[in-house]
C-alpha positions as CSV (number, residue, x, y, z in Angstrom):
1,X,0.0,0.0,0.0
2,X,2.9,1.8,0.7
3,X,4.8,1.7,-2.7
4,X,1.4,2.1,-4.4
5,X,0.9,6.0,-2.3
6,X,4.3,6.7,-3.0
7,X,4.2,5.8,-7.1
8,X,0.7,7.8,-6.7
9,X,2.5,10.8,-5.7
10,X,5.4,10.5,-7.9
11,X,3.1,10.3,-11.3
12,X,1.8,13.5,-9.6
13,X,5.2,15.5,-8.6
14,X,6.5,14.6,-11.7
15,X,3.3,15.6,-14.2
16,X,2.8,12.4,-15.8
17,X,2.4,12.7,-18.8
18,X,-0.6,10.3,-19.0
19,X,-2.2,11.7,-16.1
20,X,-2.0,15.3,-18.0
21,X,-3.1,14.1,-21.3
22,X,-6.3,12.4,-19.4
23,X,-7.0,15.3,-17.4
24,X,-6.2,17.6,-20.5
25,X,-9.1,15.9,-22.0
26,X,-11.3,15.4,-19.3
27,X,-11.6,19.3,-19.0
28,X,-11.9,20.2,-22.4
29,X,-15.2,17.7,-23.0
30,X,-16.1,19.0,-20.0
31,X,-15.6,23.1,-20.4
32,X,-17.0,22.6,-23.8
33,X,-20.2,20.5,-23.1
34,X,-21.0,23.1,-19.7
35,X,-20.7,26.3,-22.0
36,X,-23.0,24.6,-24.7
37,X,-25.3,23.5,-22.0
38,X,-25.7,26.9,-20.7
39,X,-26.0,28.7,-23.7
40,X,-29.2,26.2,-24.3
41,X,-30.3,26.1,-20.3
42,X,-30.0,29.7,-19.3
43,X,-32.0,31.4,-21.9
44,X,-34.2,28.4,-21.5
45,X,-34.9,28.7,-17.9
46,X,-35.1,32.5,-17.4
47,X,-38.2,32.4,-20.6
48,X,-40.0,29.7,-18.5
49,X,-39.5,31.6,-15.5
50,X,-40.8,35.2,-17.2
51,X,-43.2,34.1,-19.1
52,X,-47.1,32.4,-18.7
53,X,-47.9,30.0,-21.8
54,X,-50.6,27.1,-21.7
55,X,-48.4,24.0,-20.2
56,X,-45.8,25.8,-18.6
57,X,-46.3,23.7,-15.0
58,X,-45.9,20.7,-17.0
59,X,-42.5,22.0,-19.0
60,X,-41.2,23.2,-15.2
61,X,-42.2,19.3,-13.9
62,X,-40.2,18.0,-17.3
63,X,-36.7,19.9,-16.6
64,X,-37.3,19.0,-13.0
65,X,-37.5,15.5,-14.0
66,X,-34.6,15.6,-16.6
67,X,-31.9,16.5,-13.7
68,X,-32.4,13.0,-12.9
69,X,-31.6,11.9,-16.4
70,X,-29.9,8.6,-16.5
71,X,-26.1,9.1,-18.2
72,X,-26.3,5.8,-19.7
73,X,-29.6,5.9,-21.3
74,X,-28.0,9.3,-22.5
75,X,-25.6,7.5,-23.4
76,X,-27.8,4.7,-25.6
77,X,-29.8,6.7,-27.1
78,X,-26.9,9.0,-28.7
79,X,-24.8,5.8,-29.8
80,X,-28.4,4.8,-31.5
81,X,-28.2,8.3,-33.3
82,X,-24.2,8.3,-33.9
83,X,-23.7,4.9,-35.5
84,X,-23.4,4.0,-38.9
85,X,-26.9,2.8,-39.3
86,X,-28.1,5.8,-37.3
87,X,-29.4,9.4,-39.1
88,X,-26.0,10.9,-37.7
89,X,-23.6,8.1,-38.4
90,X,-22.5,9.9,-41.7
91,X,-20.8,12.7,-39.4
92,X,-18.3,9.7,-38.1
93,X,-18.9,11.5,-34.3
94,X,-19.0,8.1,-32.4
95,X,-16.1,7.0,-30.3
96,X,-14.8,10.8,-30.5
97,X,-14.5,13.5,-28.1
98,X,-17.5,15.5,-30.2
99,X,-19.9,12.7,-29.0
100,X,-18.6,12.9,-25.4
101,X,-19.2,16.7,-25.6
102,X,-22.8,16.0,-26.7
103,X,-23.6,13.3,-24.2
104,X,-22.7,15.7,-21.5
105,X,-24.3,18.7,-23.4
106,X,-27.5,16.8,-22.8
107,X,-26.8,15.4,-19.6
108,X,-26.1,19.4,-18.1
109,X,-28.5,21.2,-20.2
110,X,-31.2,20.3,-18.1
111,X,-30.0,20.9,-15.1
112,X,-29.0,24.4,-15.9
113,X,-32.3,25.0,-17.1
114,X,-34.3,24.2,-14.4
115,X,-31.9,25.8,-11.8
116,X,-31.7,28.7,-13.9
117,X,-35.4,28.7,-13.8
118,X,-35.7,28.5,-9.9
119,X,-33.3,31.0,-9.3
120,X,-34.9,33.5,-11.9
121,X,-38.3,32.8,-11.2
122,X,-37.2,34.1,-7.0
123,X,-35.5,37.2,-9.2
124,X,-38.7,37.7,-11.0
125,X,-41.0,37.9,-7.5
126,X,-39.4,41.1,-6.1
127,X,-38.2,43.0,-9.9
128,X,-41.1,41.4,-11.8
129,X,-43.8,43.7,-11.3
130,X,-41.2,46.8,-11.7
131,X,-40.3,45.3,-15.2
132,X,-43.4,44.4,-16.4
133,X,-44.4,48.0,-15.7
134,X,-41.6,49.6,-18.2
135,X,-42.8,47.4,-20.7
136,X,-40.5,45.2,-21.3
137,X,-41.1,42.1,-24.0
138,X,-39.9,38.7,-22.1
139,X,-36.7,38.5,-23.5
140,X,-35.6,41.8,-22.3
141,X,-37.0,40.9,-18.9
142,X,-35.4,37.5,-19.3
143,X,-32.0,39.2,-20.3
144,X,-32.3,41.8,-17.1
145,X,-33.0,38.9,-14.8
146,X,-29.8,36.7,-15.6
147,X,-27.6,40.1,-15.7
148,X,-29.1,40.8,-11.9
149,X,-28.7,37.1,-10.4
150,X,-25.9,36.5,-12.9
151,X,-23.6,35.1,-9.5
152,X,-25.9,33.0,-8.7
153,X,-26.4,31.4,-11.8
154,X,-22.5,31.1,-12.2
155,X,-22.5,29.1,-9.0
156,X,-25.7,27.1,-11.4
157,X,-22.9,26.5,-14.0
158,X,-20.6,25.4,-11.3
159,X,-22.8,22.9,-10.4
160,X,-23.2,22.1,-14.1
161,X,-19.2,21.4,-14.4
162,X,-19.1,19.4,-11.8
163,X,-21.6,17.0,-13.4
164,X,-20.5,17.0,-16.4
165,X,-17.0,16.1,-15.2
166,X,-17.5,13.3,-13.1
167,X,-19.7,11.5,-15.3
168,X,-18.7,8.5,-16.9
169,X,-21.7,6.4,-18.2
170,X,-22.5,8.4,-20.8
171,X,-19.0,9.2,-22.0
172,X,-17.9,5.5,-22.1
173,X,-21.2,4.2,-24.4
174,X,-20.3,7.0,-27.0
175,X,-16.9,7.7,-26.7
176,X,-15.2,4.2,-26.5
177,X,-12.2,4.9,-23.7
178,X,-10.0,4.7,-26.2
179,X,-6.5,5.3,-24.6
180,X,-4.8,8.6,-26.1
181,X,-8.2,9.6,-27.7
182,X,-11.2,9.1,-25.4
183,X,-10.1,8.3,-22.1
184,X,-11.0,10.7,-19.7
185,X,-10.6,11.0,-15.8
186,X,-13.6,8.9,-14.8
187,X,-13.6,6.0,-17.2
188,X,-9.6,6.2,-16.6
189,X,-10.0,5.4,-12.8
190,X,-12.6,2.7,-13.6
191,X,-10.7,0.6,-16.1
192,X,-7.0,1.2,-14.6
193,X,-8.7,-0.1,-11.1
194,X,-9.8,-3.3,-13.2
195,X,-6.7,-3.4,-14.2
196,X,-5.1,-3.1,-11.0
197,X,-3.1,-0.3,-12.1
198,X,-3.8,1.8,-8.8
199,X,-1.0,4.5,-8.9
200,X,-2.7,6.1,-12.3
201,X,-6.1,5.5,-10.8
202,X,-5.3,6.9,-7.3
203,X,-3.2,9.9,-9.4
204,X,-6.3,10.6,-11.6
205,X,-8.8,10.8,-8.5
206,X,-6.8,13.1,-6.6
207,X,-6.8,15.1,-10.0
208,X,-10.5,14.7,-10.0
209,X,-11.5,15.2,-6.2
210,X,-9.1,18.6,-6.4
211,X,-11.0,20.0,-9.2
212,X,-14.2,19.7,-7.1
213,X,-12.3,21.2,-4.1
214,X,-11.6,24.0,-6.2
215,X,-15.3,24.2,-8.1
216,X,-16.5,24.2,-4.5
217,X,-14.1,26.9,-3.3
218,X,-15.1,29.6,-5.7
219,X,-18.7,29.0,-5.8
220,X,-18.4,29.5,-1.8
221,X,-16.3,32.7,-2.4
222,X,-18.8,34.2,-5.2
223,X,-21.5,33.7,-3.0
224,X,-20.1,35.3,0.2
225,X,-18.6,38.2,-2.8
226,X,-22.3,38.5,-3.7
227,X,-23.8,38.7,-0.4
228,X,-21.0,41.1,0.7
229,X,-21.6,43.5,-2.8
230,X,-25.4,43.0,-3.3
231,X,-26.6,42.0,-0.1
């Protein structure tokens, strides 16, 4: 057990280069798949919070219900779309980062929505009525809600990343863990424990459980910043 702690913290000293390349990966599927995912879930959530449309208690119930998505239906159902036979397979995205990016994309976009929509629809209760009385079309009252709760929705996408990067179901169905190309922290740790290659697995989750230290961190700080500025 020894030997194995001190070859763990060697391979992290040292900036193995397979531990890099993994994490490397990890956050750019990751990055990339929370920014897409908000761009969809934001704008989303702040015109279900603003606005009053026939079915809109059953659309809030729906995103509620998607948070709980399963990654490896996700997961299924995008290698169904992404394979030859499929009505994407021509794009060739299976078994590449791209498909990873949209597994999580779909797996986060959710989530951001119907936090976003929470969080906007408390903004809209006390500015709502002084918005609706400059005459402001919904977008506009959308776009002035997520400027004034725009920390809190930054802790939302916070929340968002570290989803997205500790998933592994979906990510292993459509992107393969194939080593120098798909392999990312998560699906790393699981097959390297198999293996019983520990030091690379131990390496990557300290890699992994730091990044949510530090996710954890500065949503913490942005709130008590927020409470301090706006409170």
């Amino acid at each position: 057990m020894l030997a194995t702690l001190q070859e763990t913290l060697a391979k992290l000293a040292s900036l193995d280069r397979e531990v890099v390349a993994i994490a490397w990966l990890s956050l750019r599927v990751s990055v990339s798949a929370v920014l897409l995912g908000s761009c969809l879930g934001i704008p989303l959530g702040a015109l279900v919070a603003v606005t009053a449309f026939p079915g809109r208690q059953t659309v809030i119930g729906l995103l509620n219900a998607l948070m709980g998505l399963p990654p490896v239906i996700v997961g299924l159902v995008l290698y169904l779309l992404l394979s030859r036979s499929g009505p994407l397979g021509p794009f060739g995205l299976l078994f590449t980062p791209g498909a990873m990016i949209a597994a999580q994309t779909v797996l986060v976009a959710p989530l951001v929505a119907a936090l976003s929509r929470q969080i906007l629809a408390d903004a809209e209760a006390h500015l709502g009525e002084q918005l609706r009385s400059l005459r402001l079309p919904p977008v506009r009252r959308a776009a002035a809600l997520v400027f004034d709760a725009r920390f809190s929705l930054v802790t939302v996408v916070l929340a968002a990343f570290g989803r997205a990067i500790s998933e592994v179901g979906a990510v292993l169905v459509v992107g393969g863990n194939i080593a120098g190309q798909t392999r990312t922290m998560t699906t790393a740790i699981s097959l390297e424990t198999q293996k019983g290659d520990l030091p690379l697995a131990l390496a990557l989750g300290a890699v992994l459980i730091g990044l949510v230290i530090v996710l954890n961190a500065a949503a913490s700080l942005l709130r008590a910043y927020a409470l301090r500025a706006y409170g």
